[in-house]
C-alpha positions in Angstrom: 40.5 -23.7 23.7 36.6 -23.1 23.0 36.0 -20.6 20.3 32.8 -18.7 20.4 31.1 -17.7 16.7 30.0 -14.2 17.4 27.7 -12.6 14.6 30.3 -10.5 12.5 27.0 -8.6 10.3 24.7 -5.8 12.5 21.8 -7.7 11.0 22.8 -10.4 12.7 22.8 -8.9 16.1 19.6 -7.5 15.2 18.7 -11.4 14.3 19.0 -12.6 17.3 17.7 -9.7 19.3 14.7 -10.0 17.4 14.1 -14.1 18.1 14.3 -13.0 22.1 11.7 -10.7 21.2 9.6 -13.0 20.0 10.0 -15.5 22.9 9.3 -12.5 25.6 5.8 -11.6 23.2 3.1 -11.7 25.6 -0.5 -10.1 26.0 -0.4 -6.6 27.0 -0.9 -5.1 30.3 -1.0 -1.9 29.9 -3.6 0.2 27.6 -0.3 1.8 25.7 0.3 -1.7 24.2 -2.9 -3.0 23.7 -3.4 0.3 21.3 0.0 -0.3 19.8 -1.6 -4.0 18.7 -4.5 -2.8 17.7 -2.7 -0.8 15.1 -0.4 -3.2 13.9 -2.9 -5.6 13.4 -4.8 -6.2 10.2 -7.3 -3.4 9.4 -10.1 -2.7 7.1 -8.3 0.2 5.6 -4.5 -0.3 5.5 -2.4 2.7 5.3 -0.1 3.0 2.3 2.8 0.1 2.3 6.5 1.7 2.1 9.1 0.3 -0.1 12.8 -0.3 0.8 15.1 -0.1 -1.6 17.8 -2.3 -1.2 21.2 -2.5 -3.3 23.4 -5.8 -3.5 27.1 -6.4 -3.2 27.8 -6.0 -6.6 25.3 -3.5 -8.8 25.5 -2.0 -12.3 24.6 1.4 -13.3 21.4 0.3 -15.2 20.2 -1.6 -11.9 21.3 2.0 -9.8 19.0 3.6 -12.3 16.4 1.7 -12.5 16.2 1.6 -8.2 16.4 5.3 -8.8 13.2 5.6 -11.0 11.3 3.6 -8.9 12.2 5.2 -5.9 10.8 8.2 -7.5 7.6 7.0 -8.4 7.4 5.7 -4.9 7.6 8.7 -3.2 7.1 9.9 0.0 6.7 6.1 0.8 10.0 4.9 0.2 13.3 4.2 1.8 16.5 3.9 0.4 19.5 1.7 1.7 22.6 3.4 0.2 25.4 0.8 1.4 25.7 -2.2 -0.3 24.2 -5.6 1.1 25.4 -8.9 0.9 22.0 -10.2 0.7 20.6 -13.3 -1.6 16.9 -13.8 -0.7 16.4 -17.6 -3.2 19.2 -19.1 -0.9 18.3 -21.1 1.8 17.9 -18.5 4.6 19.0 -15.2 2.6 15.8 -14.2 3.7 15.9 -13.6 7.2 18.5 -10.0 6.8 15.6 -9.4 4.5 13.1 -9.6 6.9 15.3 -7.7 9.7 16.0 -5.0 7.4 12.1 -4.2 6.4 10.9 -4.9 10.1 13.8 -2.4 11.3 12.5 0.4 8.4 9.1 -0.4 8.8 8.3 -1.3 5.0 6.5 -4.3 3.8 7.7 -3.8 0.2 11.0 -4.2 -0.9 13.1 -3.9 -4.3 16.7 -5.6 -4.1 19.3 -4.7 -7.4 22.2 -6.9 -8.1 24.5 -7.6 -10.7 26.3 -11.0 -11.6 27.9 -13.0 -14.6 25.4 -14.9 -14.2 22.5 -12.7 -13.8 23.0 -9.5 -15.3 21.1 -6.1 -14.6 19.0 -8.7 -12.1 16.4 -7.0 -9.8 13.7 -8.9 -7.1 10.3 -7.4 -6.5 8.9 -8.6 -3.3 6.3 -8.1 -0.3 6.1 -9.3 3.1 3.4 -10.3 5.7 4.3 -9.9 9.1 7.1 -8.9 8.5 8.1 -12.4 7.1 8.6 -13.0 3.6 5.3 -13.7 1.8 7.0 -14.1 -2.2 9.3 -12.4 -4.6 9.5 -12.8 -8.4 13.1 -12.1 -9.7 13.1 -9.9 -12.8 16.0 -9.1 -15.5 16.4 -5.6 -17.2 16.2 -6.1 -20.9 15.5 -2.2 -21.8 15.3 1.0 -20.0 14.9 4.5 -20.3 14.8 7.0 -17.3 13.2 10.0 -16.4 15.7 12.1 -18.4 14.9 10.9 -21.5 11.3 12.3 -21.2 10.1 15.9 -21.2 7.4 15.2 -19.5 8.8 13.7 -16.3 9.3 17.6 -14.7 5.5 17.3 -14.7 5.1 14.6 -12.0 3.7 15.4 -8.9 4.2 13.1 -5.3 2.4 11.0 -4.3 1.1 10.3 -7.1 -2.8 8.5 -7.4 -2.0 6.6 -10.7 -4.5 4.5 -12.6 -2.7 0.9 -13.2 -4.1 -0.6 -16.7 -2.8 -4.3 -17.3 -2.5 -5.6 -21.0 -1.9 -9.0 -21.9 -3.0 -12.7 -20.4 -2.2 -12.4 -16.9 -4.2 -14.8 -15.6 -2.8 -17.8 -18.1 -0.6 -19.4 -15.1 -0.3 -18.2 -11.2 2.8 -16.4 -11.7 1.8 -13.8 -14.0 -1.1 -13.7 -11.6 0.7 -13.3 -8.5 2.4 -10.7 -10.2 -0.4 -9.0 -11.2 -1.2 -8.7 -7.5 1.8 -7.2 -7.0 2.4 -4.7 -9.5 -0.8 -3.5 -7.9 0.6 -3.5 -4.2 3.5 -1.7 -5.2 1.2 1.9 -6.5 -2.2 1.0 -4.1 -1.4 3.3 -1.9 -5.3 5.2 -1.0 -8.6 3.4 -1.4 -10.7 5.7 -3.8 -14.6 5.0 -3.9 -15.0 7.7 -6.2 -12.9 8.9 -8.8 -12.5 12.1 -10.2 -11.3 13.3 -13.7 -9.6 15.7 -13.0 -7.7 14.3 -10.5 -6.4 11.3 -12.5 -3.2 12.4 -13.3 -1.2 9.3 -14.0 -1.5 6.3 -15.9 0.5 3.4 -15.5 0.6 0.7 -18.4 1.7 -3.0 -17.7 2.0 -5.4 -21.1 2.9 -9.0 -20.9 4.2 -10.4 -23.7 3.6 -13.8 -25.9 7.6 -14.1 -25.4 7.3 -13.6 -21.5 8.7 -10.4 -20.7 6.9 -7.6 -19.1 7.4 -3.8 -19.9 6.5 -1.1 -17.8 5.3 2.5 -18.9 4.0 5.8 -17.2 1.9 8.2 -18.4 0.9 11.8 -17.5 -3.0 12.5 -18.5 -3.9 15.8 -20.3 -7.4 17.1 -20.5 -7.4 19.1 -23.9 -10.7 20.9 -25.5 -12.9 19.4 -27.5 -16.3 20.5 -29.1 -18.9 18.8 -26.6 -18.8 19.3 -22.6 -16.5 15.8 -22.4 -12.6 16.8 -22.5 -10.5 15.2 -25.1 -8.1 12.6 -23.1 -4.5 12.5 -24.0 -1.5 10.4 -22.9 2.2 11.4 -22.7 4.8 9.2 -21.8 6.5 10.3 -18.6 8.8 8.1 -17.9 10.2 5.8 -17.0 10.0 2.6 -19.3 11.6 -0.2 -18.2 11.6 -4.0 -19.9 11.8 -7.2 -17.8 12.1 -11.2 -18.2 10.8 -13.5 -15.5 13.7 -15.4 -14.1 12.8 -17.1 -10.8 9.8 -17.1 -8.2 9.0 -17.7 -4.7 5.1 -17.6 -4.3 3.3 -18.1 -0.8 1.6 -21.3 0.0 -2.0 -21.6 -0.2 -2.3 -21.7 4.0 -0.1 -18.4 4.0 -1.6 -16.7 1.3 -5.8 -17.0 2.8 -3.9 -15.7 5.8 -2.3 -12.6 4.2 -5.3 -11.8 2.0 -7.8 -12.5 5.2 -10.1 -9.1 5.9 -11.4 -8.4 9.5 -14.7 -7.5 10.1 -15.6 -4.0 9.7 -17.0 -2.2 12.8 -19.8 -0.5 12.3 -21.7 2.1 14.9 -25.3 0.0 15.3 -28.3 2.9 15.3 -30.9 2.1 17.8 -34.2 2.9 17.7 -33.7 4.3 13.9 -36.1 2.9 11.2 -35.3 4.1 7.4 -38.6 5.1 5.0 -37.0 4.0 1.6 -40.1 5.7 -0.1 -39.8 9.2 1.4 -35.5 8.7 1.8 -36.0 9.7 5.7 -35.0 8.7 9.1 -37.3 8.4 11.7 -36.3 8.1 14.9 -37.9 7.3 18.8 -36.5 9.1 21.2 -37.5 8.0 25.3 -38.9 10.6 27.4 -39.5 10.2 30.6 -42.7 10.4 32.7 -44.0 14.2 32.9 -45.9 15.9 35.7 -48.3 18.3 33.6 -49.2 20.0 37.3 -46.2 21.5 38.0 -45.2 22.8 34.8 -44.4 26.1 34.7 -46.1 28.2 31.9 -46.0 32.0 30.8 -49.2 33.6 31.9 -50.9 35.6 29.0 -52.2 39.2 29.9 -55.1 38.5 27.3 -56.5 36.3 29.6 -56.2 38.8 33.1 -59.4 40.6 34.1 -58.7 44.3 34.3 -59.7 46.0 37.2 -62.2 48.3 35.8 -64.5 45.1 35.3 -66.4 43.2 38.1 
C-alpha cells in the first residue's frame, strides 16, 4: 500500500500552488500584464506598506491588546487575521506560511503575537521584500498601557501623518539599527517634502535604553497661544505605551539588503529646446516654424488707405 502525504493546512495548498506559479512566470505578452509588472515593481515613490496582523496558537490578553493598539495606529492600512495560526517564523522553514499569508493579503509588513512558558507576552515585528522574508526582530512586552487608559486617545484621527523622534544610541550595534529602519517602515506611509505645522498632529517617541529595552509612546500635538506670532507647542500622551526587550533577530544579508534598499531611476520628461535664465528666473523657449509665403497672406484692408471717389 503507497500512502500519499497530502497537505492537511490551506496554506499549504496555497504553498504549492504558489511554487507552480513561479515555474510558469514568464515575460508578458499582453499589454494587461506588462502594466501589472510595471506596478509591482520597485518605484520611486512606493505607496503606503500594509501590515498584517497575525495571532499565534496560543496568545495572552496583553499580546491581544497590544495587536489591538497597533492595529489602530495602523489604520486604514492594516489587516487583521482573527483565527489563530500555528506559525513559528525562527524555525527552520516557519517562514514560508508567513510569506503565503502576506503575498495572499497583499501586505509587506507583518506583526505575529504569541504566548509561551517560555516566551511570555512574545511579539515579532517584521517586513518582507518580494514577498519573501527580508528580517524580523522578536520583542517581549515588559509594560503596557492602551488607549483606554488615555483621554486623549478619542482625539486621534486615521491615517495618521505622525512625526517619529528616536532617543537613545541606535546606531551602537546593527540591530538597534536595523530596527531603527523598521520602526520607521512601520508609520512611513506618505513622502512629505514640505511640512506643515499645522498639520503635524502626532508625535511618536522611540527610547532605547542603557538596559536594552525599548519603549514606545504616542503623542497628540496642541498648538496653544502664546505672546509672539509662533504657537506654544504642547504634547499629550495619547496612547498607547508599550515596553519591549530584544530577544531574537533575523537580519537580511548584505547581498539581500543592497537589493531591497536599491532605488530605480526616476523618469523625468526631458524639455527640448528650453534654456533657463537663472538671472531673470525665466524660460525661454524656440519654437520651429515653418517656411512662410508673405505673398499670399491674407491681410484686412484698411479704409484709411482707399481713395474716395470724389478725388482724382
Amino acid at each position: 500500500m503507497i500512502c500519499i502525504n497530502k497537505p492537511k493546512f490551506a496554506w499549504e495548498i496555497g504553498l504549492a500552488r504558489m511554487s507552480e506559479e513561479e515555474e510558469q512566470r514568464r515575460a508578458p505578452k499582453t499589454r494587461k500584464g506588462k502594466k501589472y509588472l510595471e506596478s509591482t515593481a520597485p518605484q520611486w515613490e512606493e505607496p503606503p506598506k500594509g501590515l498584517l496582523v497575525i495571532h499565534g496558537h496560543q496568545t495572552s490578553q496583553v499580546v491581544k491588546n497590544v495587536l489591538g493598539d497597533v492595529a489602530r495606529l495602523k489604520k486604514p492600512y492594516c489587516r487583521q487575521l482573527r483565527k489563530k495560526n500555528n506559525i513559528l517564523p525562527f524555525e527552520a522553514g516557519g517562514e514560508a506560511s508567513l510569506e503565503f499569508l502576506c503575498r495572499k493579503n497583499d501586505c509587506s509588513l507583518f506583526i505575529l503575537g504569541n504566548h509561551t512558558k517560555k516566551r511570555p507576552n512574545n511579539v515579532i515585528l517584521g517586513r518582507l521584500f518580494d514577498f519573501h522574508l527580508l528580517d524580523m526582530f522578536e520583542l517581549g512586552i515588559v509594560e503596557h498601557k492602551g488607549f483606554e487608559e488615555f483621554e486623549m486617545a478619542k482625539q486621534l484621527q486615521s491615517p495618521m501623518k505622525p512625526l517619529v523622534c528616536f532617543i537613545g544610541d541606535f546606531e551602537s550595534d546593527e540591530t538597534c539599527r536595523k530596527l531603527k529602519n523598521l520602526f520607521l517602515d512601520f508609520f512611513h506611509d506618505f513622502e512629505d517634502h514640505q511640512v506643515s505645522l499645522d498639520q503635524l498632529e502626532n508625535v511618536i517617541v522611540v527610547t532605547l535604553s542603557h538596559d536594552r529595552t525599548i519603549s514606545f509612546q504616542n503623542f497628540i500635538v496642541q498648538l496653544r497661544k502664546s505672546d509672539n506670532y509662533l504657537p506654544k507647542v504642547a504634547l499629550e500622551e495619547a496612547g498607547p505605551r508599550i515596553r519591549f526587550s530584544i530577544r531574537r533577530t533575523r537580519l537580511a544579508t548584505e547581498d539581500l539588503w543592497k537589493q531591497a534598499t536599491k532605488r530605480p531611476k526616476q523618469r523625468t520628461k526631458k524639455e527640448k529646446n528650453i534654456t533657463v535664465q537663472p538671472l531673470l528666473g525665466r524660460k525661454v523657449g524656440r519654437i520651429h516654424v515653418g517656411k512662410q509665403k508673405l505673398d499670399k497672406l491674407v491681410i484686412k484692408k484698411q479704409r484709411a488707405l482707399k481713395r474716395s471717389k470724389g478725388r482724382v
